[in-house]
C-alpha positions as CSV (number, residue, x, y, z in Angstrom):
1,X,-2.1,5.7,3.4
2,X,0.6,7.9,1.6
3,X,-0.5,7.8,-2.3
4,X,1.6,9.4,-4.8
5,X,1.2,9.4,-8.6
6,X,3.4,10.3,-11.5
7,X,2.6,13.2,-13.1
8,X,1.7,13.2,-16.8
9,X,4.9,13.1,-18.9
10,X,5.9,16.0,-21.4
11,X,5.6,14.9,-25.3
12,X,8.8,12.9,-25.9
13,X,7.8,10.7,-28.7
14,X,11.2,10.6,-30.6
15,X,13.1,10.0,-26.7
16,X,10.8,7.7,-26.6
17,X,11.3,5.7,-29.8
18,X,15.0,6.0,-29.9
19,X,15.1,4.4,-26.6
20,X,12.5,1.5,-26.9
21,X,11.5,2.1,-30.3
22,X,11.9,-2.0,-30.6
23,X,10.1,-2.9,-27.4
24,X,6.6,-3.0,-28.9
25,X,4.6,-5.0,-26.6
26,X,1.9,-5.0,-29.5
27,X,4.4,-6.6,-31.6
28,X,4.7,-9.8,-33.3
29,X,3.9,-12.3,-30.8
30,X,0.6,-13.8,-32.2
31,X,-2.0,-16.3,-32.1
32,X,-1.1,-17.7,-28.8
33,X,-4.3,-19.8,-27.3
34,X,-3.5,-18.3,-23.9
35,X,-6.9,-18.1,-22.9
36,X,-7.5,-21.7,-21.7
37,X,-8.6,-22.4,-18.0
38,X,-5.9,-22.8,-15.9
39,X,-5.0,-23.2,-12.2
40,X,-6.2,-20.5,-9.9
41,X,-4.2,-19.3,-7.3
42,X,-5.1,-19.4,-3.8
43,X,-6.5,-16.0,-2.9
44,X,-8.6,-15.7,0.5
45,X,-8.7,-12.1,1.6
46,X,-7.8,-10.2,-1.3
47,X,-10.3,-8.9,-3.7
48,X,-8.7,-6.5,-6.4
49,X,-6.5,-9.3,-8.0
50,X,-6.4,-13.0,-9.4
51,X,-3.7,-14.9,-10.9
52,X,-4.2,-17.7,-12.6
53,X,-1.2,-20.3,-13.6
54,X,-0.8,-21.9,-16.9
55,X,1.8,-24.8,-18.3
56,X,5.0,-22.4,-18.0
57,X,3.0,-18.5,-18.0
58,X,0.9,-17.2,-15.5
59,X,-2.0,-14.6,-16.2
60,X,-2.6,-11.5,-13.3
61,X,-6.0,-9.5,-13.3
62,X,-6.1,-6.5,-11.5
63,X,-10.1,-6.1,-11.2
64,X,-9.9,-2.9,-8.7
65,X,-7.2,-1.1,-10.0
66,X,-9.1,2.2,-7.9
67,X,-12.1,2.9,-6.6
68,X,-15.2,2.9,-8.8
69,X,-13.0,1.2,-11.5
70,X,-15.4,0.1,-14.3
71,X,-12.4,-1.8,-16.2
72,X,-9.7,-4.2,-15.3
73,X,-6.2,-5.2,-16.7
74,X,-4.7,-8.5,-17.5
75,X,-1.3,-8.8,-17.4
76,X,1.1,-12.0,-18.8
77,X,4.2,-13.2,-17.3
78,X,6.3,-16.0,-18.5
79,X,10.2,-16.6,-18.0
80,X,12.1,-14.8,-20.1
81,X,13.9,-17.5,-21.4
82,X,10.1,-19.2,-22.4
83,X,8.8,-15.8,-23.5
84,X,10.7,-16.0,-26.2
85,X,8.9,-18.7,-28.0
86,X,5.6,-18.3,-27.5
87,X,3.1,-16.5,-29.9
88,X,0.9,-14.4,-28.0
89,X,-2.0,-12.4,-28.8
90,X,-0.4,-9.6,-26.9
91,X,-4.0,-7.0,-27.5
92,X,-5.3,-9.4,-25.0
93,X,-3.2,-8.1,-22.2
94,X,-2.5,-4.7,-20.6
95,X,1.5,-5.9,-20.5
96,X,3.5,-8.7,-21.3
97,X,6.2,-9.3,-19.1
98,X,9.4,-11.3,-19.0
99,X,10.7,-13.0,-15.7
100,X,12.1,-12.5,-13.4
101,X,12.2,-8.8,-13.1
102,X,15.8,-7.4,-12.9
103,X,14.8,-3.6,-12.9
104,X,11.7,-2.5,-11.5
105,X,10.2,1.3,-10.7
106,X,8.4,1.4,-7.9
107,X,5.6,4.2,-7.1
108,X,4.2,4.1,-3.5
109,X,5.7,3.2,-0.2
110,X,3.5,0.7,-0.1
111,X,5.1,-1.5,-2.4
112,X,8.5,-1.3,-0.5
113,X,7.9,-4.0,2.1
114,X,6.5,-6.6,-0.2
115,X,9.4,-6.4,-2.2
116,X,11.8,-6.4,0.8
117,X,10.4,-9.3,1.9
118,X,10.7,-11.5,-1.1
119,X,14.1,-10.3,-1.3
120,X,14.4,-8.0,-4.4
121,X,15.1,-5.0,-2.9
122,X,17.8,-4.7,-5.3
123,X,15.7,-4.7,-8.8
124,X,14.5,-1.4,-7.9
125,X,16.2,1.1,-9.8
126,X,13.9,4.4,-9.4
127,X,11.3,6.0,-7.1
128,X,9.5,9.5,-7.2
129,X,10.2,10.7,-3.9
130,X,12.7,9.1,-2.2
131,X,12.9,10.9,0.8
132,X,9.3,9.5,1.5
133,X,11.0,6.1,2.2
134,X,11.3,4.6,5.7
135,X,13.3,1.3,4.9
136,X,16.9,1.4,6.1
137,X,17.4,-1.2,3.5
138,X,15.9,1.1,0.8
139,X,17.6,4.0,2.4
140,X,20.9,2.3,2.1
141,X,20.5,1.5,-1.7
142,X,19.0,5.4,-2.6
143,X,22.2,6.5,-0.5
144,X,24.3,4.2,-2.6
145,X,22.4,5.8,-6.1
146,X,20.9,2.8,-7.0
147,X,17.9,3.7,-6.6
148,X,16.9,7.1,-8.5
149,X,15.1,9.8,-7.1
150,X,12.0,10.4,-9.9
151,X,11.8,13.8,-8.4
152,X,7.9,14.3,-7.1
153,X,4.4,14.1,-8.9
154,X,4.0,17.3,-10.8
155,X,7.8,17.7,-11.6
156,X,8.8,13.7,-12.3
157,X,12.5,14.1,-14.0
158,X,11.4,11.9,-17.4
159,X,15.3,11.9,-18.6
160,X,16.1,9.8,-15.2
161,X,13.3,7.4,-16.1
162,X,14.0,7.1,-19.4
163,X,17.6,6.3,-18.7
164,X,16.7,3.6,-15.9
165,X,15.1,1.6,-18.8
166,X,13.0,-0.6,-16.4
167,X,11.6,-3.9,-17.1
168,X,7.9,-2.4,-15.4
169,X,6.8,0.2,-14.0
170,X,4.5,-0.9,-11.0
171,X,1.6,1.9,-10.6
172,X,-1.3,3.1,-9.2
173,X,-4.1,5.0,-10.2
174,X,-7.1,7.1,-8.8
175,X,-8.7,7.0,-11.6
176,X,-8.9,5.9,-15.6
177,X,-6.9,9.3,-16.6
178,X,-3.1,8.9,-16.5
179,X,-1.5,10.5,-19.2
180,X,1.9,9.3,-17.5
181,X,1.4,5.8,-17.5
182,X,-0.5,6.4,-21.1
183,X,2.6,8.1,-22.7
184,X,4.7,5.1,-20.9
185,X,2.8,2.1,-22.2
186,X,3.2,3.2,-25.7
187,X,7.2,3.3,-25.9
188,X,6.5,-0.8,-25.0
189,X,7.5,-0.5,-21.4
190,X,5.4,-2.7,-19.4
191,X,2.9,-0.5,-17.4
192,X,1.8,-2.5,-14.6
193,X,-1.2,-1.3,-12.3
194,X,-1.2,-2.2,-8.5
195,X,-4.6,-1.2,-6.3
196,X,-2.9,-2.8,-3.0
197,X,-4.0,0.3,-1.4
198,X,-8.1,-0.1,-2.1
199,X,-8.8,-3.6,-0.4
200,X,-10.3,-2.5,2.7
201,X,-9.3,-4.9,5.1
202,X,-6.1,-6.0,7.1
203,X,-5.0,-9.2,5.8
204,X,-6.8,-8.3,1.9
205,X,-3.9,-5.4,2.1
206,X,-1.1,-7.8,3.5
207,X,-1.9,-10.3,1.4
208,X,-0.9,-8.3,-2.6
209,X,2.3,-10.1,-1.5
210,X,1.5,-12.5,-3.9
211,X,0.7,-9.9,-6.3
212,X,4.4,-9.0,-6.8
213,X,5.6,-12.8,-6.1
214,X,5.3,-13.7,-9.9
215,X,7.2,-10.4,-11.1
216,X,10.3,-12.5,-9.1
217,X,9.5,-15.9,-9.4
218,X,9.3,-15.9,-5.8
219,X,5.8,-17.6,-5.3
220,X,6.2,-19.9,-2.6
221,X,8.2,-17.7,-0.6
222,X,5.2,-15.1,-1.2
223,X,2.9,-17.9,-0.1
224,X,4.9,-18.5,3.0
225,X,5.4,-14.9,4.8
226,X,1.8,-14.3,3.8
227,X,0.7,-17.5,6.0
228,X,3.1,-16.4,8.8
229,X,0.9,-13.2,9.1
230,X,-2.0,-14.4,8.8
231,X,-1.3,-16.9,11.3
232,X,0.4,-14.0,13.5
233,X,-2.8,-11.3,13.0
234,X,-5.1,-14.6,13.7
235,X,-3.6,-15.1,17.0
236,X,-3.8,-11.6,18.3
237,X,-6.8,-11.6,17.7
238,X,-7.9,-14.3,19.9
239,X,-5.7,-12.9,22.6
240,X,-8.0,-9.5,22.3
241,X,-11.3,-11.7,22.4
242,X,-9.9,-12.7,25.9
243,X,-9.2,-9.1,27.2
244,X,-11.9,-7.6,29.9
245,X,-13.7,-4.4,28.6
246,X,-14.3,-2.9,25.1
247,X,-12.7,0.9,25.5
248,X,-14.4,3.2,23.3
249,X,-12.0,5.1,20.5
250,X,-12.1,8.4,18.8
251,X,-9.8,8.7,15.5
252,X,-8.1,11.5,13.8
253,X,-8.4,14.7,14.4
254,X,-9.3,18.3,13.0
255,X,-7.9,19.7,9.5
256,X,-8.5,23.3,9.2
257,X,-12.4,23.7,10.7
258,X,-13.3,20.1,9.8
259,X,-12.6,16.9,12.2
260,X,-12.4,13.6,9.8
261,X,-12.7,10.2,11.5
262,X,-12.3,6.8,10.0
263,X,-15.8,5.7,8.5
264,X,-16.6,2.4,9.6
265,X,-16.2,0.2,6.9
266,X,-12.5,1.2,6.9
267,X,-9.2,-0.2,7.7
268,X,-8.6,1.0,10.7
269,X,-12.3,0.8,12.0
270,X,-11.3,-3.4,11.1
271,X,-8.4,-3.1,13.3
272,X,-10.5,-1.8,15.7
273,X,-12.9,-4.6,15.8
274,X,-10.2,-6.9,15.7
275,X,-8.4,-5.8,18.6
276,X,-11.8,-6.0,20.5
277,X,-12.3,-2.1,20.8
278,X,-15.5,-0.2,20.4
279,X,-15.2,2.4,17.9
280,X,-17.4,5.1,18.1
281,X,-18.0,5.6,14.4
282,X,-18.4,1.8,13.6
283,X,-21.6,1.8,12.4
284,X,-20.8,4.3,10.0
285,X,-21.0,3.9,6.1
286,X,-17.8,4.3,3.5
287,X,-14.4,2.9,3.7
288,X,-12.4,6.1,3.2
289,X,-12.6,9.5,6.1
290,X,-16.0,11.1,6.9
291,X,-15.8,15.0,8.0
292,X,-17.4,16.2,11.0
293,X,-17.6,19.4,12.7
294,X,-15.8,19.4,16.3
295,X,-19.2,19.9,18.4
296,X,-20.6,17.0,16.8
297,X,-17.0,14.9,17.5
298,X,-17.6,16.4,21.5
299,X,-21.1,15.1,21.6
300,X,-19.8,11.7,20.9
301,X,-16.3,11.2,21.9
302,X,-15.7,13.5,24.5
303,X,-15.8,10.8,27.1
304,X,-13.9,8.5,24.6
305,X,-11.1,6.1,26.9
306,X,-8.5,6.2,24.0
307,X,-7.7,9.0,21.1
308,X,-5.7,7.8,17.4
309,X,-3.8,9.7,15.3
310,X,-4.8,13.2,16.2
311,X,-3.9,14.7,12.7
312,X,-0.4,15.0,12.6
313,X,-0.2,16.4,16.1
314,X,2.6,14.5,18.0
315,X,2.6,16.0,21.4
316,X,0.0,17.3,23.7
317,X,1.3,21.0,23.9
318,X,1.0,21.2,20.2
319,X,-2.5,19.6,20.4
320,X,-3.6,22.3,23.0
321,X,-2.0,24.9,21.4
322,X,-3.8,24.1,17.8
323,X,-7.0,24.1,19.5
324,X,-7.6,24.9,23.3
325,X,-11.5,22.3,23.3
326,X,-8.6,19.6,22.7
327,X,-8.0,19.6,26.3
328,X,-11.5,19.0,27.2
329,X,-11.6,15.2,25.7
330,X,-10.8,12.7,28.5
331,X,-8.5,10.9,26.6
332,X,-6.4,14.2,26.5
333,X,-6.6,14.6,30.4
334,X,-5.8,11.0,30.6
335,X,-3.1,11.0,28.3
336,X,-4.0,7.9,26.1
337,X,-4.2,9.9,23.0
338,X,-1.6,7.2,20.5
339,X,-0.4,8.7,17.0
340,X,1.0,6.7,14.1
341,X,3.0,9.4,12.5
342,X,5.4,9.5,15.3
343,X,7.4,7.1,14.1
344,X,9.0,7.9,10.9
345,X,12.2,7.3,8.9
346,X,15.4,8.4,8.3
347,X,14.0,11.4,6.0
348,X,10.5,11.6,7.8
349,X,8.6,9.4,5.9
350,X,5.9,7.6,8.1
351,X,6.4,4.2,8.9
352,X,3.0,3.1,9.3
353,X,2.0,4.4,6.0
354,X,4.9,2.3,4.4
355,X,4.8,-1.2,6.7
356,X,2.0,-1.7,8.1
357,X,-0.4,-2.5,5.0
358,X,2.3,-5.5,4.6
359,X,1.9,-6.2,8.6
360,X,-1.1,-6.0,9.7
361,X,-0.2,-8.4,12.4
362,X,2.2,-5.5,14.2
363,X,-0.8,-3.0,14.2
364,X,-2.9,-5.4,15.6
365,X,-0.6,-6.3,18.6
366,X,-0.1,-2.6,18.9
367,X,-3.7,-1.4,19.5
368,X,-3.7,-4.3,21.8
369,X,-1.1,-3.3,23.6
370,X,-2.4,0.0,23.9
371,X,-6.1,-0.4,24.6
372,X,-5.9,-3.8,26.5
373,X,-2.9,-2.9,29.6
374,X,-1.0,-5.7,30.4
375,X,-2.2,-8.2,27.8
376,X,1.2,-7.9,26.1
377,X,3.1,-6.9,29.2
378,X,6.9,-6.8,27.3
379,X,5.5,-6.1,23.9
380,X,7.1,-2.4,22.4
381,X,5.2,-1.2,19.7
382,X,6.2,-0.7,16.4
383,X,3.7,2.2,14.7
384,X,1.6,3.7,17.2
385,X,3.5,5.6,20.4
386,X,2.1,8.1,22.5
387,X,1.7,12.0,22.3
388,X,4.9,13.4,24.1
């Protein structure tokens, strides 16, 4: 997945306070007994997040915000309108947050297609990196200047974002040090923290859908496209079940003098399973990449019937040319090596690191097109094409 953080902001305390200086989130608002049981949303795949509805507010936890989080963060929305009234205990929560959302930064590609599909395209007002974007709907609107480039991580253009004034920031962070988002929350900007990107499985990913939903006030529409591919990625599924064969699969590809490989607790090793593969690192430990020398990758995969995402190697010249043992895998004389990074957008961003955590239902029904022939005879694939 493409991950990008903002950078930490330079000091800009009197900016800062002339711009928001009344925004306090730590304000007033007091005494509020917001801490009564209310009605938990229906969550089944997800694991970083909860959400809890109350008699006109609702109450988000993010409880893996990153990896190895030992902390979480609680975050209140109510209608603006019904904000207004209420007495909250705001130290109880990370961010209080008025809705529905009218502007909204965004951080990572991956929030892009979730709020595409609930139709709010248009309350984002500022990415960092905008050329990393593969949505022509996005595209359109960051042609158009309405959505502002926040320059990339280690140079983020704090004037722009200042000026956007943005009713939340949605982040991410890979760990508990972000001066940014530190310098951020204190001007009374709601800071909100989105770990979309750590669930480990298909429809977990897909379904932080109804993370954003609330932001919107778009909760049943959230609820419906999340059913639709859940629905979509549980039929493909079955279909695979029926294919004959399990074709063994190698992933990724060498980086300098190391090979890494999905471990087999991962995403894609999930996908794998799913589209009724056999994935030679399966029974592997960890979630994220595991390194590998290329002799120990030949031992193993040599023979392998299909080849993913070969690095970011897009045709088989420029695989043989990077290394020459490349042409000794059989999925290289074969020519059933696939690559996700071949499709990209109108600035080069990859697609699949954008889309496909939302649909999980189009990789799926990709890899079985790929490694099951003729199961999905008319089917074109949307993320993974083969090496040219």
């Amino acid at each position: 997945m493409r991950i990008r953080t903002i950078s930490p902001l330079v000091p800009i305390a009197l900016a800062l306070a002339l711009v928001w200086g009344c925004g306090d989130k730590k304000g007033p608002r007091t005494d509020l007994p917001v801490e009564t049981q209310g009605q938990n949303s229906t969550l089944v795949h997800a694991k970083g997040f909860s959400i809890e509805r109350h008699n006109g507010f609702t109450v988000i936890e993010v409880h893996t915000p990153w990896p190895g989080a030992q902390k979480s963060f609680k975050y209140f929305l109510a209608p603006k309108e019904r904000l207004a009234t209420l007495r909250i205990s705001a130290d109880a929560y990370d961010a209080i947050v008025g809705t529905p959302v009218e502007k909204i930064v965004l951080t990572s590609t991956t929030h892009i297609p979730s709020v595409e599909a609930l139709g709010a395209l248009d309350a984002v007002v500022g990415f960092p990196g905008t050329d990393l974007i593969s949505s022509p709907r996005a595209r359109a609107l960051v042609r158009q200047g309405r959505i502002k480039d926040l320059a990339m991580n280690e140079s983020i253009n704090t004037e722009i974002l200042l000026s956007l004034r943005p009713d939340v920031v949605m982040g991410f962070g890979i760990n508990d040090t972000n001066k940014a988002y530190e310098t951020v929350d204190r001007t009374g900007l709601a800071v909100v923290y989105n770990g979309d990107w750590v669930e480990r499985t298909p429809l977990g990913k897909a379904e932080w859908i109804k993370f954003f939903a609330p932001f919107f006030q778009k909760e049943a529409q959230a609820d419906s496209i999340f059913s639709a591919i859940a629905t979509a990625y549980g039929d493909a599924r079955e279909l695979a079940k029926k294919a004959d064969g399990r074709p063994t699969v190698l992933t990724g590809g060498l980086y300098k003098d190391i090979w890494y490989v999905a471990g087999g607790e991962s995403w894609m090793a999930q996908f794998l399973e799913d589209a009724n593969a056999r994935y030679l690192w399966a029974e592997s430990p960890g979630a994220g990449s595991i390194g590998l020398g290329l002799e120990a990758v030949m031992v193993k995969a040599k023979n392998a019937d299909y080849w993913l995402n070969p690095s970011a190697h897009t045709s088989y010249d420029d695989l043989a040319a990077a290394n020459p043992h490349h042409r000794q895998f059989k999925a290289f004389g074969d020519r059933n090596i696939y690559s996700n990074a071949v499709e990209t957008g109108e600035k080069g961003g990859v697609l699949f690191y954008e889309l496909a955590p939302q649909r999980p239902d189009l990789v799926l029904r990709d890899l079985i097109h790929i490694l099951h022939p003729g199961t999905l005879p008319d089917y074109r694939t949307t993320f993974f094409k083969p090496l040219k």
